[in-house]
Biopython code that builds the backbone (N, CA, C, O; Angstrom):
import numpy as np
from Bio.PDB.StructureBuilder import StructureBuilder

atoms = [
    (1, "UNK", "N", (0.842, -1.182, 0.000)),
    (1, "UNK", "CA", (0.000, 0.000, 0.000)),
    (1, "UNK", "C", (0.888, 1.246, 0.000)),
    (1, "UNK", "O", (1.866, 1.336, 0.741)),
    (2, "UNK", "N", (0.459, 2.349, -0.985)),
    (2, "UNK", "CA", (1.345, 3.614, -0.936)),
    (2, "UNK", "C", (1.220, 4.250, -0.170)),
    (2, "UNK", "O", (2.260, 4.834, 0.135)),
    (3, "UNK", "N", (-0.155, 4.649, 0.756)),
    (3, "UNK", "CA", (-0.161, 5.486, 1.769)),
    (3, "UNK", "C", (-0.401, 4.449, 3.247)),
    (3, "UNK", "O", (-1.137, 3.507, 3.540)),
    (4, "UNK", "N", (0.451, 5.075, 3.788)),
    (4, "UNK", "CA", (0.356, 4.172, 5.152)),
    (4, "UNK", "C", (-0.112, 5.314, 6.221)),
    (4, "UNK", "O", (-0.037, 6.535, 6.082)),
    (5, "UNK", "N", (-0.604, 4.587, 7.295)),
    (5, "UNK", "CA", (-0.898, 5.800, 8.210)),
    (5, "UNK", "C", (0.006, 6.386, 8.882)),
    (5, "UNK", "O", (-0.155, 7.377, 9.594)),
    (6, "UNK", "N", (1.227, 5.663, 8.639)),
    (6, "UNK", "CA", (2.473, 6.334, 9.539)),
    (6, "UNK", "C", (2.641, 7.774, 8.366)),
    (6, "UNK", "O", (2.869, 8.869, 8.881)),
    (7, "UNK", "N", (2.502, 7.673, 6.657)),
    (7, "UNK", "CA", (2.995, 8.488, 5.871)),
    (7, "UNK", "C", (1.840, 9.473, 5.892)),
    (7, "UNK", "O", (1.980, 10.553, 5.317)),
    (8, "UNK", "N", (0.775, 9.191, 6.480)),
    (8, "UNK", "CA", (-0.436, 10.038, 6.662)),
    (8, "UNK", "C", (0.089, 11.156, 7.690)),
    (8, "UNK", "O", (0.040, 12.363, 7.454)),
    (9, "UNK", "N", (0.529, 10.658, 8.705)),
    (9, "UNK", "CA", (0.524, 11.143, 10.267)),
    (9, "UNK", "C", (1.482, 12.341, 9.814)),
    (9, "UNK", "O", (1.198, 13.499, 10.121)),
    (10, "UNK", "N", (2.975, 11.934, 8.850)),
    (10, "UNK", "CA", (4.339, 12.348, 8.731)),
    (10, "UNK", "C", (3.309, 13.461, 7.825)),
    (10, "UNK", "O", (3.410, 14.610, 8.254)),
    (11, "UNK", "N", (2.498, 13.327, 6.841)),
    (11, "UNK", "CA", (2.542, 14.208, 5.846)),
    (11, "UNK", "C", (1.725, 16.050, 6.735)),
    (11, "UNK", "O", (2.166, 17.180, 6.525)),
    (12, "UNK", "N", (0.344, 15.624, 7.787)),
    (12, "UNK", "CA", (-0.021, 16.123, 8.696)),
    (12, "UNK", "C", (1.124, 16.958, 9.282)),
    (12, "UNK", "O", (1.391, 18.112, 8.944)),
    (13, "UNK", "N", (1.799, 16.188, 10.252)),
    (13, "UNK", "CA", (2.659, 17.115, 10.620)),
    (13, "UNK", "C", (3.215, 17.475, 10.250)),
    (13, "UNK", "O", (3.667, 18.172, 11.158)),
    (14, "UNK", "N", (3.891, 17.728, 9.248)),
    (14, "UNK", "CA", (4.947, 18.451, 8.276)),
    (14, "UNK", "C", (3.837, 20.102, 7.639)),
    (14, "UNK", "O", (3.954, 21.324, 7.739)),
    (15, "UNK", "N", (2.852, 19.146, 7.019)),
    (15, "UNK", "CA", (2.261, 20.640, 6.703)),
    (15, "UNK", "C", (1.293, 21.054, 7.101)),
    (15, "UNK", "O", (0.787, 22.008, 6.511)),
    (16, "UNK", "N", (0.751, 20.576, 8.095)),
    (16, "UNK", "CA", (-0.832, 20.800, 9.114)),
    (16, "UNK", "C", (0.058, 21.481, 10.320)),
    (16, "UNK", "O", (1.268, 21.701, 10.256)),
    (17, "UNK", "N", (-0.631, 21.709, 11.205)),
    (17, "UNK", "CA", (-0.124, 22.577, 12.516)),
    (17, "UNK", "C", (0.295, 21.432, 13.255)),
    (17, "UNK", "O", (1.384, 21.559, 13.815)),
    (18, "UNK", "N", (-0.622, 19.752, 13.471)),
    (18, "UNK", "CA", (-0.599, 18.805, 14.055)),
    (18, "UNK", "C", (-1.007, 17.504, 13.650)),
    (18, "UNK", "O", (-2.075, 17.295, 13.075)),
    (19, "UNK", "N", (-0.010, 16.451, 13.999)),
    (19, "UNK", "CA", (-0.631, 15.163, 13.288)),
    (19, "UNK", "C", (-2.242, 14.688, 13.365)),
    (19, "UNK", "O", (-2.962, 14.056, 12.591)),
    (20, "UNK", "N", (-2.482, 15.404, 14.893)),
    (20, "UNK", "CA", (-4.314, 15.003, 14.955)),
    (20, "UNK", "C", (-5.100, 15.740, 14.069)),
    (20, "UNK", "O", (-6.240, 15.479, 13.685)),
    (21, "UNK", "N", (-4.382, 16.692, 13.778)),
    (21, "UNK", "CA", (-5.228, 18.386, 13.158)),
    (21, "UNK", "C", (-5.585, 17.505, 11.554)),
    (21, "UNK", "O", (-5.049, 18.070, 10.600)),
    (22, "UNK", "N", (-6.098, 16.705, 11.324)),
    (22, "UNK", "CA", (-6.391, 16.247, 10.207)),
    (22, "UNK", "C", (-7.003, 17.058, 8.699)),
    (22, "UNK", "O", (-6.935, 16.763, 7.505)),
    (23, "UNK", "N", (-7.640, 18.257, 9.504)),
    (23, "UNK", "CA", (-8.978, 19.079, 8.374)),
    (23, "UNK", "C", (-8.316, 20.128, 8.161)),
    (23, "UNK", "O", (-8.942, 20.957, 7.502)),
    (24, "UNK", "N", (-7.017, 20.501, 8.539)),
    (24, "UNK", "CA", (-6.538, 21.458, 8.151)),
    (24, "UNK", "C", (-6.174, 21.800, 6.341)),
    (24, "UNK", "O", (-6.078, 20.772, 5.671)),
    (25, "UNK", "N", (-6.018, 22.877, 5.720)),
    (25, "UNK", "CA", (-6.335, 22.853, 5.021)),
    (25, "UNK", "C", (-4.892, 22.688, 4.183)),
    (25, "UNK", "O", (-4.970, 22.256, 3.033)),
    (26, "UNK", "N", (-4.031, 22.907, 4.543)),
    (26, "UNK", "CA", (-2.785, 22.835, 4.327)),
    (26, "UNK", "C", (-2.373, 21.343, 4.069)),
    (26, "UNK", "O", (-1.917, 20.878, 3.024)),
    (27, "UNK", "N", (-2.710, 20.506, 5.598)),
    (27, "UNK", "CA", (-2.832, 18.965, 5.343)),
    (27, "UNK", "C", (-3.437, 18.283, 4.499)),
    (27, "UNK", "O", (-3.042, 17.177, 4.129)),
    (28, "UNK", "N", (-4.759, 19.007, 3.968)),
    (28, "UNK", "CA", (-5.633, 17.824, 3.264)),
    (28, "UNK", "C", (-4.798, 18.401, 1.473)),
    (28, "UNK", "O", (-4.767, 17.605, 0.535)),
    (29, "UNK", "N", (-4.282, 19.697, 1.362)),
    (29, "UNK", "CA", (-3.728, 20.121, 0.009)),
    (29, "UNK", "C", (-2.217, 19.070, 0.128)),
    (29, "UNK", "O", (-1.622, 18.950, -0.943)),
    (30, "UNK", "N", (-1.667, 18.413, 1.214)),
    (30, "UNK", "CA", (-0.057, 17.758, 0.995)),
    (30, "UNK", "C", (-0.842, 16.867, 0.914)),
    (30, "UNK", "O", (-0.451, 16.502, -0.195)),
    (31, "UNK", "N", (-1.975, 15.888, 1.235)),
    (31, "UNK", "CA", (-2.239, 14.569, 0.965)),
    (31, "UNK", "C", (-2.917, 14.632, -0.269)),
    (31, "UNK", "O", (-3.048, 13.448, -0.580)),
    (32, "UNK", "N", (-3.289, 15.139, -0.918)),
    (32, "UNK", "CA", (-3.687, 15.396, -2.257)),
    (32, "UNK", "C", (-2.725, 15.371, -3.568)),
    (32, "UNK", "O", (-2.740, 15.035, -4.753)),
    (33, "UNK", "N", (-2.033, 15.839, -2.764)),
    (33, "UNK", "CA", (-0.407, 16.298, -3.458)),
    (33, "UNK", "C", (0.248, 15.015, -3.420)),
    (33, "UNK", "O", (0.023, 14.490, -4.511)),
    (34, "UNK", "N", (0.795, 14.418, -2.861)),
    (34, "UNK", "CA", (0.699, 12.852, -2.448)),
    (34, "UNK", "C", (0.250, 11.882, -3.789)),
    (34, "UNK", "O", (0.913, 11.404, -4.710)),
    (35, "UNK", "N", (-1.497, 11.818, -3.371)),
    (35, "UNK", "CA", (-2.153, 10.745, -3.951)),
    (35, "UNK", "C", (-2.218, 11.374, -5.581)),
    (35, "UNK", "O", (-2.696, 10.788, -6.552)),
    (36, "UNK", "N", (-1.848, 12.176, -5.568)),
    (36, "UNK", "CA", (-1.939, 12.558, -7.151)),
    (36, "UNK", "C", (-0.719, 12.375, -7.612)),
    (36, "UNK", "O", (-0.646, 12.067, -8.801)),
    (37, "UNK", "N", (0.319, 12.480, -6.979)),
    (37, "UNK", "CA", (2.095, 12.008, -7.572)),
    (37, "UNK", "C", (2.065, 10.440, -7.768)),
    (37, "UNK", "O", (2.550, 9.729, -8.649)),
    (38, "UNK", "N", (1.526, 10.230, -6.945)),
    (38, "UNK", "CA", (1.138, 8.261, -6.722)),
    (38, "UNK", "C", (0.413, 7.973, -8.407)),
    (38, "UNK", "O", (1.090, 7.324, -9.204)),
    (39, "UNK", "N", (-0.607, 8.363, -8.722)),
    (39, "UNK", "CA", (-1.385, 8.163, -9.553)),
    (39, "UNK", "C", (-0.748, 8.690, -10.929)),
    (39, "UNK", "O", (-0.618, 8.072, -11.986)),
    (40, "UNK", "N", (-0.518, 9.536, -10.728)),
    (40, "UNK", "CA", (0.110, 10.435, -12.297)),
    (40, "UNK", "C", (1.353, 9.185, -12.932)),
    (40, "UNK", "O", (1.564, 8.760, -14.068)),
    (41, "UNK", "N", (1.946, 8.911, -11.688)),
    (41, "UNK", "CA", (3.206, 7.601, -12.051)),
    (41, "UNK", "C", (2.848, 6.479, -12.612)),
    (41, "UNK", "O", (3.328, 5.955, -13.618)),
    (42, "UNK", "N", (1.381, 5.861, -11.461)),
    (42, "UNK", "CA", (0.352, 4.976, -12.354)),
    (42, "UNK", "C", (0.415, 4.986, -13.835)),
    (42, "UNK", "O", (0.990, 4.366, -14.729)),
    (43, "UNK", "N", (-0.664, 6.232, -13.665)),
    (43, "UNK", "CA", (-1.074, 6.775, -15.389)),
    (43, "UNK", "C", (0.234, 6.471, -16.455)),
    (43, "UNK", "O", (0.107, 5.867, -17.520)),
    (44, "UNK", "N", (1.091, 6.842, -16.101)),
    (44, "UNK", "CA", (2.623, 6.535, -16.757)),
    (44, "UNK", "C", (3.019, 5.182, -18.063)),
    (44, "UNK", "O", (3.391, 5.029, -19.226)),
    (45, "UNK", "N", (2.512, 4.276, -16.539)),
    (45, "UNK", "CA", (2.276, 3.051, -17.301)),
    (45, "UNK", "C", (1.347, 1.954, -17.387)),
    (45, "UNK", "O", (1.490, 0.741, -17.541)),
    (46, "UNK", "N", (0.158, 2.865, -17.215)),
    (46, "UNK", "CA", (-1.171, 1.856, -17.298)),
    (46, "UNK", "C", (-1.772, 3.347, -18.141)),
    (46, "UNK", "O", (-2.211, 4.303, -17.501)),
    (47, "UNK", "N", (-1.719, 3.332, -19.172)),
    (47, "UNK", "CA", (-2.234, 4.755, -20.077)),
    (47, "UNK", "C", (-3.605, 4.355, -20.179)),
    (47, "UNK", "O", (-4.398, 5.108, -19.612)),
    (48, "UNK", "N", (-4.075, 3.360, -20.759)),
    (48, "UNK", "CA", (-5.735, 2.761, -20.958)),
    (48, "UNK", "C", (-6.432, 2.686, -19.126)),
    (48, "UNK", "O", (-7.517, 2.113, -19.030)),
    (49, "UNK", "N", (-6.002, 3.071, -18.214)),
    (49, "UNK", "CA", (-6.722, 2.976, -16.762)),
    (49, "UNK", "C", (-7.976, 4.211, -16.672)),
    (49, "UNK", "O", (-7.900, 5.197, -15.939)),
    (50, "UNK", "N", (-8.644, 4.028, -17.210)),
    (50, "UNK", "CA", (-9.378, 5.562, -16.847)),
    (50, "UNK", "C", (-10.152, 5.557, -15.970)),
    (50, "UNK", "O", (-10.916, 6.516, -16.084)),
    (51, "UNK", "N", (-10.451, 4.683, -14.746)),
    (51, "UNK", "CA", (-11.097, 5.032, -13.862)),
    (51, "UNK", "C", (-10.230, 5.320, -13.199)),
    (51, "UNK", "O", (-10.547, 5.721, -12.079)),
    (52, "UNK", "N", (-8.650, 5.261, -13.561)),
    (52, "UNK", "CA", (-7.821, 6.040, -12.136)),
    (52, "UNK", "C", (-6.985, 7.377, -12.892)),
    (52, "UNK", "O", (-5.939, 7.886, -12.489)),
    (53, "UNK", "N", (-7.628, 7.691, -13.869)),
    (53, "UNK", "CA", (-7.817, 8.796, -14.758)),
    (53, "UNK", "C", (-8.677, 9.988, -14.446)),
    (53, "UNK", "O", (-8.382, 11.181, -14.377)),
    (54, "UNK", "N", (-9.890, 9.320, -14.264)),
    (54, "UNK", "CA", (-11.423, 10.063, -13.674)),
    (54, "UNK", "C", (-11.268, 10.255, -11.775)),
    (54, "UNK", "O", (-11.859, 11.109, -11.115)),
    (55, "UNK", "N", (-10.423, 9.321, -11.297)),
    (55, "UNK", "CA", (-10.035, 9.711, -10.091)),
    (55, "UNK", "C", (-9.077, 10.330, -9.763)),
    (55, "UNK", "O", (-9.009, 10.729, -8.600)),
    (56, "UNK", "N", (-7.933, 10.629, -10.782)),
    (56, "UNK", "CA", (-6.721, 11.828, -10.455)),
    (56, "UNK", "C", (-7.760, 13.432, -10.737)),
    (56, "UNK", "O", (-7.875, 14.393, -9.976)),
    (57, "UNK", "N", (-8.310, 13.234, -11.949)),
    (57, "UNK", "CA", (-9.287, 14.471, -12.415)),
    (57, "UNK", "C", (-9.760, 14.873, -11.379)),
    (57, "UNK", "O", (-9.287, 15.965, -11.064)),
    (58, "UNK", "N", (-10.696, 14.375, -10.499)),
    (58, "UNK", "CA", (-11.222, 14.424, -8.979)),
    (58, "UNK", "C", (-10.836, 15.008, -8.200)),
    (58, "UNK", "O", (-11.479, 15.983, -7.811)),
    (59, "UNK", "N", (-9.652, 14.679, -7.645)),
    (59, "UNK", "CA", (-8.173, 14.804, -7.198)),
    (59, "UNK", "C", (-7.882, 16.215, -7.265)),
    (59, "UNK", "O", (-7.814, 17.027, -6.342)),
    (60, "UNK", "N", (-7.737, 16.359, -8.381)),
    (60, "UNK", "CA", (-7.018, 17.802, -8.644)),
    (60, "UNK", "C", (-8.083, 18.988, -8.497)),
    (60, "UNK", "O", (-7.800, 20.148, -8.197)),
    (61, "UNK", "N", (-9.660, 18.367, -8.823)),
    (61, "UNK", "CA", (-10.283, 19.599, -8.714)),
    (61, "UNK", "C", (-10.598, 19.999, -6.897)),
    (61, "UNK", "O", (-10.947, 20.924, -6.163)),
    (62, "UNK", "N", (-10.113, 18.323, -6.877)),
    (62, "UNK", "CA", (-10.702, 18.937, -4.869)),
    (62, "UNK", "C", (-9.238, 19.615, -4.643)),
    (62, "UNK", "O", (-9.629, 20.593, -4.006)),
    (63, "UNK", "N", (-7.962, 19.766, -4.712)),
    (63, "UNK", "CA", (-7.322, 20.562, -4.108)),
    (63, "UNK", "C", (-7.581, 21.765, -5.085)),
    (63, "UNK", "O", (-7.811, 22.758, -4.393)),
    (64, "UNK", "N", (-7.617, 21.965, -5.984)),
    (64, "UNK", "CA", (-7.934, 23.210, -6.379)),
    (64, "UNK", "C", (-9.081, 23.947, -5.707)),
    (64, "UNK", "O", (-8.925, 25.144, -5.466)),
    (65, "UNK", "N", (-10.277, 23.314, -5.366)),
    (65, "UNK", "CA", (-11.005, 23.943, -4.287)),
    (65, "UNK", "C", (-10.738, 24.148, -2.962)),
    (65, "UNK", "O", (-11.448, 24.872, -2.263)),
    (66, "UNK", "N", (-9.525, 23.423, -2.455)),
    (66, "UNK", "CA", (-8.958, 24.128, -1.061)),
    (66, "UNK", "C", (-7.844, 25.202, -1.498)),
    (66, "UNK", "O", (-7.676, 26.220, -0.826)),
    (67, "UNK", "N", (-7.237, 24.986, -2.427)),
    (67, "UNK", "CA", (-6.359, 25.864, -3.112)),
    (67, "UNK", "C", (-7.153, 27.777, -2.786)),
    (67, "UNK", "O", (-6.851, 28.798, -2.169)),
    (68, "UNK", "N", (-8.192, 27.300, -3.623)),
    (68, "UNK", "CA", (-9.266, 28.585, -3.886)),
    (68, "UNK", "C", (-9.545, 29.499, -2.897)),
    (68, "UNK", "O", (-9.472, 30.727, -2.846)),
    (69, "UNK", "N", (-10.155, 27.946, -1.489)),
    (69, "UNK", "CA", (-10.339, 28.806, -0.268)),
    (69, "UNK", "C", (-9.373, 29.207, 0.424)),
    (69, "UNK", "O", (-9.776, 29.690, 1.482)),
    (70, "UNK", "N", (-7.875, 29.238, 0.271)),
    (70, "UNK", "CA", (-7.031, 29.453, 1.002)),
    (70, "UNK", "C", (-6.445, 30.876, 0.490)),
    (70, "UNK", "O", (-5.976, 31.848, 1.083)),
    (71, "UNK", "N", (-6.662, 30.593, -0.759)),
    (71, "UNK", "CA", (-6.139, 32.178, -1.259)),
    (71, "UNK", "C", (-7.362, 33.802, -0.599)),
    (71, "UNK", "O", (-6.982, 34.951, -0.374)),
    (72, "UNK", "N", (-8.632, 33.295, -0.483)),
    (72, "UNK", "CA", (-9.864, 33.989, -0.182)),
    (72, "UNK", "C", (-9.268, 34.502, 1.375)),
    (72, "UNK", "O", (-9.012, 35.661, 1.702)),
    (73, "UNK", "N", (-9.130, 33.200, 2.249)),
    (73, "UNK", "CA", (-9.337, 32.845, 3.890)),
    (73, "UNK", "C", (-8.038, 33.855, 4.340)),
    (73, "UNK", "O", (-8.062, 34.752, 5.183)),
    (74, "UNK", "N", (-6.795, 33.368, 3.420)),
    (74, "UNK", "CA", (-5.213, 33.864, 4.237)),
    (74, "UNK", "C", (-3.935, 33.329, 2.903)),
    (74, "UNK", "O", (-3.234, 32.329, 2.747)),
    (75, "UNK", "N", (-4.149, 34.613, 2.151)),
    (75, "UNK", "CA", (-3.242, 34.568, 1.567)),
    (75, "UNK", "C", (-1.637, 34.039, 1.149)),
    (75, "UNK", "O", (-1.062, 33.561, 0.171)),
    (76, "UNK", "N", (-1.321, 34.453, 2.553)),
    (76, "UNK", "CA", (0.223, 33.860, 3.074)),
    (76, "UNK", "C", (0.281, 32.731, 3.017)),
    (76, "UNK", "O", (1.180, 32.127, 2.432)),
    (77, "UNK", "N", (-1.109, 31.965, 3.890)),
    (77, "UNK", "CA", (-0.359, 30.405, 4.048)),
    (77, "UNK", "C", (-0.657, 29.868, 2.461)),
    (77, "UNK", "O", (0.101, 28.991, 2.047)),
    (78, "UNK", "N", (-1.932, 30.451, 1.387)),
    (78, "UNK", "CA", (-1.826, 29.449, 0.441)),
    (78, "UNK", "C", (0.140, 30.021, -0.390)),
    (78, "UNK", "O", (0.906, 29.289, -1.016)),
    (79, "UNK", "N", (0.302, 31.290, -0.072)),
    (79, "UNK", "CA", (1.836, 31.408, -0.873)),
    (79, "UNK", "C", (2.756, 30.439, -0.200)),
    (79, "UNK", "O", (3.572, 29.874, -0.929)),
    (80, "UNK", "N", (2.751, 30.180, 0.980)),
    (80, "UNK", "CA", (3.413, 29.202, 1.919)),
    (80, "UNK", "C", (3.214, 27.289, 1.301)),
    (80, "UNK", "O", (4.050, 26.405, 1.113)),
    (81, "UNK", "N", (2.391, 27.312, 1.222)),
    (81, "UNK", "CA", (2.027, 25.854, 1.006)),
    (81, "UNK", "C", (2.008, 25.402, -0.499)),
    (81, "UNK", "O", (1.960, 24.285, -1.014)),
    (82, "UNK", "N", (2.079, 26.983, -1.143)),
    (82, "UNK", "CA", (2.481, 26.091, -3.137)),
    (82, "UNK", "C", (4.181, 26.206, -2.870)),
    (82, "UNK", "O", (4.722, 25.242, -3.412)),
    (83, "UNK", "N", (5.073, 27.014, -2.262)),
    (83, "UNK", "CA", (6.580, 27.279, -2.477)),
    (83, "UNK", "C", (6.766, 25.897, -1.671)),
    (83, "UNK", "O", (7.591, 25.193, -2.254)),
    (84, "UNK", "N", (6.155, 25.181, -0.290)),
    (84, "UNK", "CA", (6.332, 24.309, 0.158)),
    (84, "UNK", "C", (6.594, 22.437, -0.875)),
    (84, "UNK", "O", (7.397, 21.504, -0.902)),
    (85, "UNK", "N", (5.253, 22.881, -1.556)),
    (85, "UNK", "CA", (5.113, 21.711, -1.992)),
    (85, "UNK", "C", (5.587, 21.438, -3.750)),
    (85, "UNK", "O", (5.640, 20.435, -4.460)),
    (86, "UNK", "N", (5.951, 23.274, -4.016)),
    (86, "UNK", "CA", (6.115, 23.000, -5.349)),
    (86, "UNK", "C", (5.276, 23.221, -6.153)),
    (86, "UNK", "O", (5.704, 22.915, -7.266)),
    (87, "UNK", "N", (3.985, 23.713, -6.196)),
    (87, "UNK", "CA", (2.915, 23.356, -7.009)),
    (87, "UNK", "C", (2.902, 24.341, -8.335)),
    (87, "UNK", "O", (2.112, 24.057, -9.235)),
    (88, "UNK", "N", (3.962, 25.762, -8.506)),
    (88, "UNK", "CA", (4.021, 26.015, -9.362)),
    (88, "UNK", "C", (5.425, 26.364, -9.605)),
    (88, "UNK", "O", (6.391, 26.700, -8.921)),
    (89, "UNK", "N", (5.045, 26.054, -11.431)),
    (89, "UNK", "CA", (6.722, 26.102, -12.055)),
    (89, "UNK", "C", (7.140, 27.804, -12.467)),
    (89, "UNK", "O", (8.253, 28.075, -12.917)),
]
sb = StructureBuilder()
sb.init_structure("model")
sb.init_model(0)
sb.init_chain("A")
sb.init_seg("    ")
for serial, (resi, resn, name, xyz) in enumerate(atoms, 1):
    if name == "N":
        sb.init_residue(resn, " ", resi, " ")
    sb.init_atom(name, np.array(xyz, "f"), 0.0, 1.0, " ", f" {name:<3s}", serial, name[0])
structure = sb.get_structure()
């Protein structure tokens, strides 16, 4: 399995305030970030998979909707959490 709960807990605390703090918004944009690097590698070499095609699509629009609210809520942390994770080139 690619995500384990130990890599859950690690990903939380690294970019959430706390490993319990689960709903944070920061946390749920690095586990997104995550399961979509996981999948895109998939896609790589299973090109005909499209139900895990239609589930990266998914994927990306739900962090783009925490993306959205973070820029609205507190500016800083969404500039904080794309330089963190990389999200633009």
């Amino acid at each position: 399995m690619y995500l384990t709960k130990e890599k859950k807990q690690e990903l939380f605390e690294k970019y959430g305030s706390a490993a319990s703090n689960t709903g944070s918004a920061e946390g749920q944009i690095a586990l997104f970030t995550f399961r979509i690097n996981h999948l895109t590698e998939h896609l790589k070499n299973n090109r005909k998979d499209f139900n895990t095609e239609r589930s990266l699509v998914k994927l990306v629009g739900k962090r783009r909707s925490l993306l959205d609210y973070l820029v609205k809520k507190d500016i800083l942390r969404y500039r904080a959490i794309i330089k963190e994770l990389g999200l633009r080139k």
